[in-house]
C-alpha positions as CSV (number, residue, x, y, z in Angstrom):
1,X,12.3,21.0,3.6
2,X,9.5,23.1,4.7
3,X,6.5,20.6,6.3
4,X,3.4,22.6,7.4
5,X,2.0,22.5,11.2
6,X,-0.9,20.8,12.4
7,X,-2.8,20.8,15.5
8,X,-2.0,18.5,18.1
9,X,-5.2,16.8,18.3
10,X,-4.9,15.7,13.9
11,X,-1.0,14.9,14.7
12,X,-2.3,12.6,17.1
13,X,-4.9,11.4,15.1
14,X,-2.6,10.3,11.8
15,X,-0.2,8.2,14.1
16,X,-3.2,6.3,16.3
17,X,-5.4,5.7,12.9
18,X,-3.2,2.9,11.4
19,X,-3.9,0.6,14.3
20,X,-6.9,1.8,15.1
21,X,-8.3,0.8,11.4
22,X,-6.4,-2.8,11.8
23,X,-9.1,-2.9,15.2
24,X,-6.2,-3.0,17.9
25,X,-6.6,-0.1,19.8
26,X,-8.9,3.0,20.2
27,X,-12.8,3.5,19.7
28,X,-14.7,1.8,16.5
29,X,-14.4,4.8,14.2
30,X,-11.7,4.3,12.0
31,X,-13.6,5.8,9.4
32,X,-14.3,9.0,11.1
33,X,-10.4,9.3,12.7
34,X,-9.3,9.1,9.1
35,X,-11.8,12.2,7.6
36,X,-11.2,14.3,10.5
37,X,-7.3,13.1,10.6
38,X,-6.8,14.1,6.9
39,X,-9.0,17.3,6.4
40,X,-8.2,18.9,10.1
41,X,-11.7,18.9,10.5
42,X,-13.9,18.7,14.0
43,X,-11.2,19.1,16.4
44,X,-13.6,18.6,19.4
45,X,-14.4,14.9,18.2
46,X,-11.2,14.2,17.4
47,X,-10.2,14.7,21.2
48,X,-12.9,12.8,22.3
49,X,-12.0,9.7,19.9
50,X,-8.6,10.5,21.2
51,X,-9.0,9.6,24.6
52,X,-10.6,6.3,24.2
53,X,-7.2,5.3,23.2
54,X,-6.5,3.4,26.3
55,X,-2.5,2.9,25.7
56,X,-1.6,5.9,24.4
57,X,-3.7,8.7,26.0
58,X,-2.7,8.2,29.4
59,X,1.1,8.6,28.5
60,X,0.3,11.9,27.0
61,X,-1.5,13.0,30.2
62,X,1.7,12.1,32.5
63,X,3.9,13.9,29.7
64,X,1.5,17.2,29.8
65,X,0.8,17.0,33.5
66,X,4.7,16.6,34.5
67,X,5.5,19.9,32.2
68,X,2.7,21.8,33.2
69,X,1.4,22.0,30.0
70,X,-2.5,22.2,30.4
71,X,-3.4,20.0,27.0
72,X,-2.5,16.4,26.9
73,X,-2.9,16.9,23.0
74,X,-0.3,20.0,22.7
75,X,1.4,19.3,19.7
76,X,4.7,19.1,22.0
77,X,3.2,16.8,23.8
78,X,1.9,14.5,20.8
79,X,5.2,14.7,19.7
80,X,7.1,13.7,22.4
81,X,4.9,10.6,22.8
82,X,4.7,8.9,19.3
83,X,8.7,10.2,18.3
84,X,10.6,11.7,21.6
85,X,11.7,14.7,23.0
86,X,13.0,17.3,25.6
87,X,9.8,16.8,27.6
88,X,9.9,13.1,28.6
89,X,13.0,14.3,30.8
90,X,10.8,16.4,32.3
91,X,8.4,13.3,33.8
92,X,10.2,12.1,36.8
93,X,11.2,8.7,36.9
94,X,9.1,8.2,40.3
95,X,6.0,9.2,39.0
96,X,6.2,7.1,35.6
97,X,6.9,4.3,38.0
98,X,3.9,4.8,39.3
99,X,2.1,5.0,36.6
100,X,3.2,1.7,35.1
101,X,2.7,0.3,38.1
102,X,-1.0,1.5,38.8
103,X,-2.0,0.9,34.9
104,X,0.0,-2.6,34.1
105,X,0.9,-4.7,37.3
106,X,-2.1,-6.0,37.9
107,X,-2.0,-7.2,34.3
108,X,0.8,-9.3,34.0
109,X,2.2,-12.2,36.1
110,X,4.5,-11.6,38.8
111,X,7.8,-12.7,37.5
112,X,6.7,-10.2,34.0
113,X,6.2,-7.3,36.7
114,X,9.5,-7.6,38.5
115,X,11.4,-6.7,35.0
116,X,9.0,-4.4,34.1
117,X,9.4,-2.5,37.2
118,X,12.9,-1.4,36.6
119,X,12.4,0.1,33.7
120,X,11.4,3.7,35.4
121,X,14.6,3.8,37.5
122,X,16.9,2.7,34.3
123,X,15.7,5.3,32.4
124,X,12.6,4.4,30.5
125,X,10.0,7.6,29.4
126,X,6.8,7.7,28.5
127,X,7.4,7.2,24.9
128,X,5.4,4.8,22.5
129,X,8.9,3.2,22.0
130,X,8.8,2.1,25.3
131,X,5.3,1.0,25.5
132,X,6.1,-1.2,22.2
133,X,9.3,-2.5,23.6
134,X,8.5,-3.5,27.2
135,X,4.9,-3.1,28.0
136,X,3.6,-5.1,25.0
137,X,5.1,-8.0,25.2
138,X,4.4,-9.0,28.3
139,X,0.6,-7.7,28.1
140,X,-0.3,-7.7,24.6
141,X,1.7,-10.5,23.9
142,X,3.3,-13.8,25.4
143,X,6.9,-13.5,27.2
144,X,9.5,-15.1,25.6
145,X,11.9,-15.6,22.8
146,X,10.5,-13.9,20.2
147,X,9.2,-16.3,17.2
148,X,9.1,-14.1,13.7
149,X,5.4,-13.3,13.6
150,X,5.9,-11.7,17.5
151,X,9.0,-9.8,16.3
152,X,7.0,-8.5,12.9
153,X,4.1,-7.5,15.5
154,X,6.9,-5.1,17.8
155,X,7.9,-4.1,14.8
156,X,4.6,-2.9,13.2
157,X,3.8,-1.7,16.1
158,X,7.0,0.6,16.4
159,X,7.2,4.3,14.9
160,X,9.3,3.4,12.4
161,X,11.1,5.8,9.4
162,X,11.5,5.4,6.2
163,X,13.0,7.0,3.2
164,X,10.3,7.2,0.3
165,X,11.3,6.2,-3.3
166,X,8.0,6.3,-5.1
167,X,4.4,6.3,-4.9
168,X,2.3,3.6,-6.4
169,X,-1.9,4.1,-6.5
170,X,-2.1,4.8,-3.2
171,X,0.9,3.2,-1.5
172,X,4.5,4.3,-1.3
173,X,7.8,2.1,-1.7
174,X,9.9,3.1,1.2
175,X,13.3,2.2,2.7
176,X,12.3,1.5,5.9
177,X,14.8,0.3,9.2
178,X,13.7,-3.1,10.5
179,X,14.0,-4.4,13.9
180,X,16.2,-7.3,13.9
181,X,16.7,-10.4,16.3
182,X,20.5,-11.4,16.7
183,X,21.8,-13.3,19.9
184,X,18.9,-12.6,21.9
185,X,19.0,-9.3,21.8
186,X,17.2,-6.6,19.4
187,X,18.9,-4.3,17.0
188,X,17.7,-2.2,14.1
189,X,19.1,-3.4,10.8
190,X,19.2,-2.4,7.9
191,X,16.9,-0.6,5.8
192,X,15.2,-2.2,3.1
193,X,12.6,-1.9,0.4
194,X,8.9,-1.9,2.1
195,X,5.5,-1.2,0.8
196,X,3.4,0.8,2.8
197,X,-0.4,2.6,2.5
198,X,-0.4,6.4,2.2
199,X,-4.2,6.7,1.2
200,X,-7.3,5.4,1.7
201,X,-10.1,6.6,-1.0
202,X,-8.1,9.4,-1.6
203,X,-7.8,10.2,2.0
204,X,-3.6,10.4,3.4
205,X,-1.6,12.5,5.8
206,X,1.6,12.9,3.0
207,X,0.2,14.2,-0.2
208,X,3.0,16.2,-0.6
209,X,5.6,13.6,-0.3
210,X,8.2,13.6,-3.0
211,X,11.2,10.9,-3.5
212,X,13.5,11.1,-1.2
213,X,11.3,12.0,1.7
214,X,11.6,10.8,5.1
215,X,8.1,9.5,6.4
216,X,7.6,8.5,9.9
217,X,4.9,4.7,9.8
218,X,3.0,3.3,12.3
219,X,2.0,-0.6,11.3
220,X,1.2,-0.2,7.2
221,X,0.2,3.7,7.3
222,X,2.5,6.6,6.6
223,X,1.5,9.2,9.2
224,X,3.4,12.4,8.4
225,X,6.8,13.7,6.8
226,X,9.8,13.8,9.2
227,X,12.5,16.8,8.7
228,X,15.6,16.0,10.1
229,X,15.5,16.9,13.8
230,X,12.3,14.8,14.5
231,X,14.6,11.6,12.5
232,X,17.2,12.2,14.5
233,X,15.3,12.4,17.8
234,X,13.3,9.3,16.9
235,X,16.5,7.5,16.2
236,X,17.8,8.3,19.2
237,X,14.9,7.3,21.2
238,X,14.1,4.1,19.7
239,X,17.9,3.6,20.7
240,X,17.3,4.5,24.1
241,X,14.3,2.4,24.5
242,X,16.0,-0.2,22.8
243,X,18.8,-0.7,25.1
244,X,16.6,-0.5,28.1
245,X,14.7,-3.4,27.0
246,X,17.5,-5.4,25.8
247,X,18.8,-5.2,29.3
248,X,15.6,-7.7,30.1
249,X,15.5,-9.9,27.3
């Protein structure tokens, strides 16, 4: 399977615009990310609407910065932060502690930061896995056992995959991997039919996406095809990132 490039700055665009039109992070544009986000269009204003998102756009700074890499929205960059990758090995632990600590600590409550603050040392990277995993819950959302509207939220949240078995209007029917809670702890399970939006007034990031297609969804919105090295790294992070955080819970 041949999928075509895209700059960094639209890649980054079709993974922040699903939460970003549900209102939960990024500027008040969700319009405009989506037109410039599916035509490629003004890539100046789509790195300025890029770095009013507050959660992600730091990470990808940290990830550019620590590789030398002079753009925080270098397409290995962007990729590294929404699915995983060589480069968040090359951020060193110390200085990802510091940046969790300078960004979240003075959000959360003392007891939340003293977990939180091993996650750097146990081998945490600035991935969006991580930020779902860890740092969410305990800003975005209240610590705890995780009720099933909390665990849906994660798991929305999460840069999920799923296999695509048709497209309806403008929504595709996907096999997607759910997160599961199972003696405290959280797994992926298995996957399972799931309707998800691919366009908006004609508007999408897969309109070449066939049956048996891997797409890659953040919340309801399919953001791109996957081919099978970026599945398999994206299952291996959201592994990693797992583990670390069930090592808290």
């Amino acid at each position: 399977m041949t999928i075509a490039a895209v700059p960094g700055p639209v890649r980054f665009a079709r993974y922040a615009y699903g939460p970003n039109r549900l209102g939960y992070c990024g500027p008040d544009a969700a319009d405009e990310l989506l037109g410039e986000a599916a035509e490629g269009g003004d890539l100046r204003r789509i790195r300025e609407l890029a770095a009013g998102f507050e959660g992600a756009y730091p990470y990808l700074e940290l990830i550019a910065r620590s590789n030398r890499i002079a753009d925080p929205l270098d397409d290995r960059v962007v990729e590294a932060y929404w699915l995983g990758g060589d480069l968040l090995d090359g951020v060193p632990a110390t200085d990802f502690g510091r940046s969790v600590e300078a960004r979240f600590r003075p959000r959360v409550r003392a007891s939340a930061w003293q977990w939180l603050a091993t996650k750097a040392p146990d081998g945490a990277r600035p991935v969006h896995a991580f930020h779902v995993l860890d740092v969410f819950p305990v800003v975005g959302l209240l610590r705890g056992e995780p009720s099933a509207d909390v665990l849906h939220t994660i798991d929305s949240c999460r840069i999920r995959w799923g296999t695509v078995r048709d497209r309806i209007g403008g929504d595709l029917l996907v096999d997607a991997v759910p997160l599961e809670w199972v003696d405290g702890k959280l797994r992926l399970g298995s996957p399972r039919p799931e309707t998800i939006r691919g366009w908006q007034d004609g508007l999408g990031f897969v309109d070449a996406v066939e049956p048996g297609d891997v797409v890659a969804i953040h919340w309801d919105w399919a953001c791109e095809r996957l081919d099978e090295r970026q599945v398999r790294t994206l299952r291996t992070w959201t592994a990693r990132e797992l583990a670390i955080a069930n090592a808290t819970l």
